[in-house]
C-alpha positions as CSV (number, residue, x, y, z in Angstrom):
1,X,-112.0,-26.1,-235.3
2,X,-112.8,-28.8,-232.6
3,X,-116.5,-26.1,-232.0
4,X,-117.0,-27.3,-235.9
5,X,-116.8,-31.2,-235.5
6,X,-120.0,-33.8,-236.0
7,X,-119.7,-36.1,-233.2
8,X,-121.7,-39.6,-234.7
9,X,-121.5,-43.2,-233.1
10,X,-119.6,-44.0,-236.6
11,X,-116.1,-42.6,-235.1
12,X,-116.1,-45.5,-233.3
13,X,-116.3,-48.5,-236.0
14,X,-113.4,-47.1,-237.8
15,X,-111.3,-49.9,-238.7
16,X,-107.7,-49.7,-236.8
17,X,-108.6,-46.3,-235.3
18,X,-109.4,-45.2,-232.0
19,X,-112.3,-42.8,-231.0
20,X,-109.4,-40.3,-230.5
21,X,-107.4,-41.1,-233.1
22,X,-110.4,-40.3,-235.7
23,X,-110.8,-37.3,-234.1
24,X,-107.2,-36.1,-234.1
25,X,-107.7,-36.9,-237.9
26,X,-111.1,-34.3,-238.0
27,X,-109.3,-31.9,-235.2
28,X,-105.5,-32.2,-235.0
29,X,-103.8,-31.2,-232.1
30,X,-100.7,-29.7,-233.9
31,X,-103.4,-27.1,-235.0
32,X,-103.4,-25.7,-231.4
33,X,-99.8,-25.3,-230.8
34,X,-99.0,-21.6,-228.8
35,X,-102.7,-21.5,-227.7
36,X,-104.5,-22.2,-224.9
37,X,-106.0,-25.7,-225.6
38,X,-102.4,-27.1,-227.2
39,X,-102.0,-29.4,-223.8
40,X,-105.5,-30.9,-224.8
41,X,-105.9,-33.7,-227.2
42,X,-109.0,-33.9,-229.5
43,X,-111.4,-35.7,-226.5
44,X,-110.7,-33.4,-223.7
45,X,-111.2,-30.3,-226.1
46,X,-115.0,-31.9,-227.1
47,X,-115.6,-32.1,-223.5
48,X,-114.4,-28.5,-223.3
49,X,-117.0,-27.7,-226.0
50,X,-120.2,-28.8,-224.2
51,X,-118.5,-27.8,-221.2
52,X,-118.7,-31.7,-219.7
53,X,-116.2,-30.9,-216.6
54,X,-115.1,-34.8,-215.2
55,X,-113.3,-33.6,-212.1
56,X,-112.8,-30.6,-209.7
57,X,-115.4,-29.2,-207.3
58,X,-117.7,-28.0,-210.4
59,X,-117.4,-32.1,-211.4
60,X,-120.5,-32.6,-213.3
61,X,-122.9,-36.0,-213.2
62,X,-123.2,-38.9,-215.7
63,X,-126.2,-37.2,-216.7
64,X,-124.5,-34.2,-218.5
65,X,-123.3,-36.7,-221.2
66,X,-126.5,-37.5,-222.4
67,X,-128.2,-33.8,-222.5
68,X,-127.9,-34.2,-226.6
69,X,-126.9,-37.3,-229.1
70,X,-123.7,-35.7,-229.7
71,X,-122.5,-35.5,-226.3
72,X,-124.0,-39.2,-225.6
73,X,-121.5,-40.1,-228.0
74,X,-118.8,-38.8,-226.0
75,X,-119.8,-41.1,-222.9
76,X,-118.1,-44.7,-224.2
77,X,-114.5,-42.7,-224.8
78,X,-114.8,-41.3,-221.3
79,X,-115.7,-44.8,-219.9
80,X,-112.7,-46.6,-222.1
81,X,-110.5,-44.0,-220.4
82,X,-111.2,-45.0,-216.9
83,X,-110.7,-48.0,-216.9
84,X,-107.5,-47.8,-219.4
85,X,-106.0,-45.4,-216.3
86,X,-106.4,-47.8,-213.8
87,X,-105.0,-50.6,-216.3
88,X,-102.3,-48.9,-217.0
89,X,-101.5,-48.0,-213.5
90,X,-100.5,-51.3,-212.9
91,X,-97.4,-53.9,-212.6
92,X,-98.2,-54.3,-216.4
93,X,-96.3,-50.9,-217.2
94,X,-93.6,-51.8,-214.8
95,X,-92.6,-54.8,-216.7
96,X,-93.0,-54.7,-220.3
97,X,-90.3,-53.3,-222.8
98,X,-92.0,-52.8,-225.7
99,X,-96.1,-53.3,-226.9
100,X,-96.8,-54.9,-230.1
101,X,-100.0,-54.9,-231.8
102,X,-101.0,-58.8,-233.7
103,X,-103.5,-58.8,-236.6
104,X,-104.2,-62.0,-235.3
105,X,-105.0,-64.5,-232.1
106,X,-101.4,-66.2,-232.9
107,X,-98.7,-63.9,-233.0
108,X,-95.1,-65.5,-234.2
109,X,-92.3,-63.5,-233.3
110,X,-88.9,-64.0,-233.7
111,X,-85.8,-64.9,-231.2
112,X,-82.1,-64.4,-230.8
113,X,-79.3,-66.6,-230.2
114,X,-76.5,-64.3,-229.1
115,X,-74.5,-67.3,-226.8
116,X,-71.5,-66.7,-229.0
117,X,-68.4,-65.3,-226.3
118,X,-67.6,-61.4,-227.4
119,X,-64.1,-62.1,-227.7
120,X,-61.4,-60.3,-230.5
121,X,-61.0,-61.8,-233.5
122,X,-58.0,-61.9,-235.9
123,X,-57.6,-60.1,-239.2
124,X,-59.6,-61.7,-242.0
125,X,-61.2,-64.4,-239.3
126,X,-64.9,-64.9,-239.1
127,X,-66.6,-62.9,-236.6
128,X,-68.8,-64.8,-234.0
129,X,-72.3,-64.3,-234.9
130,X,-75.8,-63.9,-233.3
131,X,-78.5,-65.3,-235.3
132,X,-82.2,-63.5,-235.3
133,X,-84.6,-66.5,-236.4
134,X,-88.3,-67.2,-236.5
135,X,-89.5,-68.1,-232.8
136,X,-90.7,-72.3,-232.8
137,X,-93.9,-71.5,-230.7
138,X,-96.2,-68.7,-231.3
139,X,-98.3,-66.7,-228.6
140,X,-101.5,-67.5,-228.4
141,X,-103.7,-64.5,-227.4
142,X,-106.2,-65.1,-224.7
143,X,-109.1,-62.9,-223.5
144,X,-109.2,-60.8,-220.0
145,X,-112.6,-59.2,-219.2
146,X,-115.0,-58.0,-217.2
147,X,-119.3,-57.9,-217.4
148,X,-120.6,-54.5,-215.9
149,X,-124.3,-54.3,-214.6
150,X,-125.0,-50.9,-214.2
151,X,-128.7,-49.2,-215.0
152,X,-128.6,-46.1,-216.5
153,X,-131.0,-45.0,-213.7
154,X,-128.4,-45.7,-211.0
155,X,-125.3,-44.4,-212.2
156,X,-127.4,-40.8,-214.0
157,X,-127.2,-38.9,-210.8
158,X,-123.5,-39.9,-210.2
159,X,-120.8,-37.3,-210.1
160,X,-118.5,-38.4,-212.7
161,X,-115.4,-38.9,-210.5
162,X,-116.5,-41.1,-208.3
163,X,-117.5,-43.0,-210.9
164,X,-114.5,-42.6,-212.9
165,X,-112.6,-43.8,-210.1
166,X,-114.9,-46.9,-209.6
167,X,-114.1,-47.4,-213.7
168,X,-110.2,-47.2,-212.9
169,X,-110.8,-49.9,-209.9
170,X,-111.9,-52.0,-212.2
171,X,-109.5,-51.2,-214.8
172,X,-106.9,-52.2,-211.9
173,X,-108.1,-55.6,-211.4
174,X,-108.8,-56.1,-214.9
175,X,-104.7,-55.6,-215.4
176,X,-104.1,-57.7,-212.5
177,X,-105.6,-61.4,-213.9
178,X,-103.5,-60.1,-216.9
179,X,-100.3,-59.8,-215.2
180,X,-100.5,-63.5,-214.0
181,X,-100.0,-64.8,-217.3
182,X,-97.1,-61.8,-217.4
183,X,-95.2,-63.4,-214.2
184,X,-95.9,-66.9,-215.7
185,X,-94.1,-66.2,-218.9
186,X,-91.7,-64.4,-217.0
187,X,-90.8,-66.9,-214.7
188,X,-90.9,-69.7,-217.3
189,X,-87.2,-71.5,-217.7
190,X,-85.5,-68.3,-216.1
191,X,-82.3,-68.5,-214.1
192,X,-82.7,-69.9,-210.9
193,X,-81.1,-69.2,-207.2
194,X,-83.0,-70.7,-204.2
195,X,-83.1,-69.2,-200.3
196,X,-84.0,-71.0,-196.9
197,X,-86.1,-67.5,-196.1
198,X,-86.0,-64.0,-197.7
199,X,-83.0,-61.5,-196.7
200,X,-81.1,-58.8,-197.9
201,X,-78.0,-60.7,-198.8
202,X,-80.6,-62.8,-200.9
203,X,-81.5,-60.4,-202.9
204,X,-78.3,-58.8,-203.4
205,X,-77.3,-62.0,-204.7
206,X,-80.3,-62.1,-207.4
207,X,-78.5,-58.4,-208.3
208,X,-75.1,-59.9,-208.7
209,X,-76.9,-62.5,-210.9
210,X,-76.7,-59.7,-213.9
211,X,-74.2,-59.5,-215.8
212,X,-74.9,-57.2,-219.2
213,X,-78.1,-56.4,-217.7
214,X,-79.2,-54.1,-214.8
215,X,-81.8,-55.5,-212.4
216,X,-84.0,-52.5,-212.6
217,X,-87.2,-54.3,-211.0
218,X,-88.1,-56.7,-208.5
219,X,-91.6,-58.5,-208.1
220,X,-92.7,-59.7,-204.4
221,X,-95.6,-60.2,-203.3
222,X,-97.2,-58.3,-200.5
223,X,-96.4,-60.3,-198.3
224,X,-92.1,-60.4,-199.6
225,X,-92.8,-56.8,-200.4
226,X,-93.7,-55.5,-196.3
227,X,-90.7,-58.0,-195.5
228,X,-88.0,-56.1,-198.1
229,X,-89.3,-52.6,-196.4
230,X,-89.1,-53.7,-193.3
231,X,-85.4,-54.9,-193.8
232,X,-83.0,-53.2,-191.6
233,X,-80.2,-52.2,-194.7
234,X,-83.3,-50.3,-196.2
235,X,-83.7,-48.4,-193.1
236,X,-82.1,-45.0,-194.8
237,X,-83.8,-45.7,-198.4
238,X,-85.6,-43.4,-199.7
239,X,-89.4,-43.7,-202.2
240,X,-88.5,-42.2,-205.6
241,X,-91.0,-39.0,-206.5
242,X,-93.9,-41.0,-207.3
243,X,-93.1,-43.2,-203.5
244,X,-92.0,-46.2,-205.1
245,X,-89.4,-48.0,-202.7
246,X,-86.0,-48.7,-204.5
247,X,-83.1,-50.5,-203.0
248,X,-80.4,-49.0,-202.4
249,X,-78.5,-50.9,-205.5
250,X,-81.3,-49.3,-207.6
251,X,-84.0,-52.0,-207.9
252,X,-87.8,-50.5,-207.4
253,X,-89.8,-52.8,-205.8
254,X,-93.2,-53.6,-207.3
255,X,-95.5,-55.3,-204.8
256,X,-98.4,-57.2,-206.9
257,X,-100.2,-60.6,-206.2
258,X,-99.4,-62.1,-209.3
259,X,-96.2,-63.5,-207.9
260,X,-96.5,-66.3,-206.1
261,X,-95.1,-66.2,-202.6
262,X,-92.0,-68.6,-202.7
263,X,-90.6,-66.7,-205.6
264,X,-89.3,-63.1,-206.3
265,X,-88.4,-61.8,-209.7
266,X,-86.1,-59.8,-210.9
267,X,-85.6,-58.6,-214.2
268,X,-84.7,-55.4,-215.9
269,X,-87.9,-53.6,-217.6
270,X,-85.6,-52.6,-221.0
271,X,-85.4,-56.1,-222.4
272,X,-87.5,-58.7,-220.8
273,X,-90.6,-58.8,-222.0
274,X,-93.4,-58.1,-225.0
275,X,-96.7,-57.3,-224.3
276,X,-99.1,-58.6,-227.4
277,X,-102.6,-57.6,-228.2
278,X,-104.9,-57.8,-230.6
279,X,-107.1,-55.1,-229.2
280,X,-107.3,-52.1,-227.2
281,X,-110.1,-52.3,-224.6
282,X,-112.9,-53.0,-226.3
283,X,-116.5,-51.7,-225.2
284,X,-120.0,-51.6,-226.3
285,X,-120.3,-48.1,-227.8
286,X,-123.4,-48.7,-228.6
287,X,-125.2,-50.0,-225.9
288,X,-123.1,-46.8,-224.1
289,X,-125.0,-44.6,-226.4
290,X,-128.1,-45.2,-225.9
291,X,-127.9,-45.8,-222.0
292,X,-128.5,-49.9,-222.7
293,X,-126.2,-50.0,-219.7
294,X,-127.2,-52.8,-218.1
295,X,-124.6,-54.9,-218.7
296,X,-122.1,-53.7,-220.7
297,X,-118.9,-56.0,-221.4
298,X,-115.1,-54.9,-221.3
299,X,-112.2,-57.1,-222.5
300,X,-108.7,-56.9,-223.9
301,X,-107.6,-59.7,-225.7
302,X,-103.3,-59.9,-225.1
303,X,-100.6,-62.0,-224.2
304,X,-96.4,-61.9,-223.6
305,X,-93.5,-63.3,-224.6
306,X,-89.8,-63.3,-223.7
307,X,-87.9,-61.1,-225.6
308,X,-84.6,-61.4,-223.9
309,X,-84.0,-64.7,-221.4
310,X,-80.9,-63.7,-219.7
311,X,-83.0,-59.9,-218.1
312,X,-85.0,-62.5,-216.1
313,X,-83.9,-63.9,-212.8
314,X,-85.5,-66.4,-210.1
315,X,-85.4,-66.4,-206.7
316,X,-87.1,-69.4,-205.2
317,X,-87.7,-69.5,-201.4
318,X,-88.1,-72.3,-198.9
């Protein structure tokens, strides 16, 4: 039972394991199924145990993580969390079909040549093929990160979501250098249309641009983004359940600063591109620990590649 586990800095060194991920291994959440704690993984139900409550009007302080060296060890998971939310809530997960995990700094992957027409073919003829072959360039992974200075003494008395959300600000900006080099490899050799200015009729044209692909996404920046909600046709549109705007041929719009301002890009999610790492966010557990906090480093090491060329479309304006 989770009430039974020895929490020790050592879950953290595991080799190819996560902090939760050894812990699901000592305290599996399939052993909770039809009770009470089944909707909470291995972390939240240690946090449960020492009663360590991160949010709500009862939120405790930064403090309560270090009232014992097992709880202290709970403190780097929570941090790693944090800033992993506000990553996550970024343009990052709006983009990327698939996420693939390199052994190395060089990841090689492979590519498809599928320009052969879909057409019938007689009886005993050969059928048009599509060739999967090993990609000429490989990905070289490059390093995003972030230095913290933070005393122990000045963060102790802090309530733990406020700092949380401070954590998740940076995670956000943290995902945002990375999703330059996203828009980069996005944009690279893509399909091109060009406009004098941005208008409605533009971007229905990048739509009808898509053939075997949907357009499920477009990337503005701000500045293109308040122009396509303030067009006239989107006057009746209506924000999906999370108040993302979509146009009314189905498109959401994804506002981020990444994209440059003469271009938009439009692409569908499903098929355009790989997000590679070689890391998940890597902290200082130890330094965590023992409240050495003050300056504690974060960094993901990742890059993309194009999985499919023909899901990516250019609009270039002025």
């Amino acid at each position: 039972m989770y009430n039974d586990i020895r929490l020790e800095k050592g879950l953290y060194n595991l080799s190819g394991k996560s902090f939760t991920a050894a812990l699901e291994e000592l305290d599996p959440t399939s052993a909770y199924s039809g009770t009470p704690l089944e909707k909470l993984d291995a972390f939240e139900r240690q946090l449960k145990r020492f009663n360590i409550r991160v949010s709500g009007p009862d939120c405790d302080c930064v403090e309560k993580f270090f009232t014992s060296t097992e709880t202290a060890v709970l403190f780097p998971e929570f941090v790693t969390r944090c800033i992993r939310k506000g990553f996550d809530e970024t343009v990052i997960s709006s983009v990327c079909a698939v996420k693939t995990i390199s052994n190395s700094g060089q990841y090689l992957g492979c590519e498809l040549d599928d320009t052969a027409e879909y057409i019938t073919t007689a009886q005993a003829s050969q059928l048009p093929a599509a060739v999967v072959r090993e990609s000429d360039t490989a990905v070289t992974l490059v390093k995003y990160g972030r230095l913290i200075n933070a005393s122990y003494e000045a963060i102790r008395p802090q309530r733990l979501d406020v700092f949380g959300i401070m954590l998740r600000s940076i995670g956000v900006k943290l995902a945002l250098s990375v999703a330059s080099k996203a828009v980069e490899v996005l944009a690279e050799n893509a399909e091109q249309i060009t406009a004098d200015s941005l208008t409605y009729s533009d971007l229905a044209s990048l739509y009808g641009r898509f053939d075997c692909f949907d357009m499920t996404t477009i990337l503005a920046s701000p500045a293109n983004a308040s122009l396509i909600a303030a067009m006239e046709q989107l006057s009746d549109c209506t924000s999906d359940k999370d108040g993302k705007l979509i146009l009314p041929f189905g498109s959401e719009v994804v506002k981020t600063s990444a994209v440059p301002a003469g271009k938009i890009i439009g692409l569908d999610r499903n098929f355009a591109l790989e997000f590679i790492t070689s890391t998940d966010l890597v902290m200082e557990t130890d330094k965590l620990i023992g409240q050495q906090l003050d300056q504690i480093s974060v960094s993901i090491t990742c890059g993309f590649r194009k999985i499919t060329p023909d899901a990516v479309k250019v609009l270039a304006i002025g």
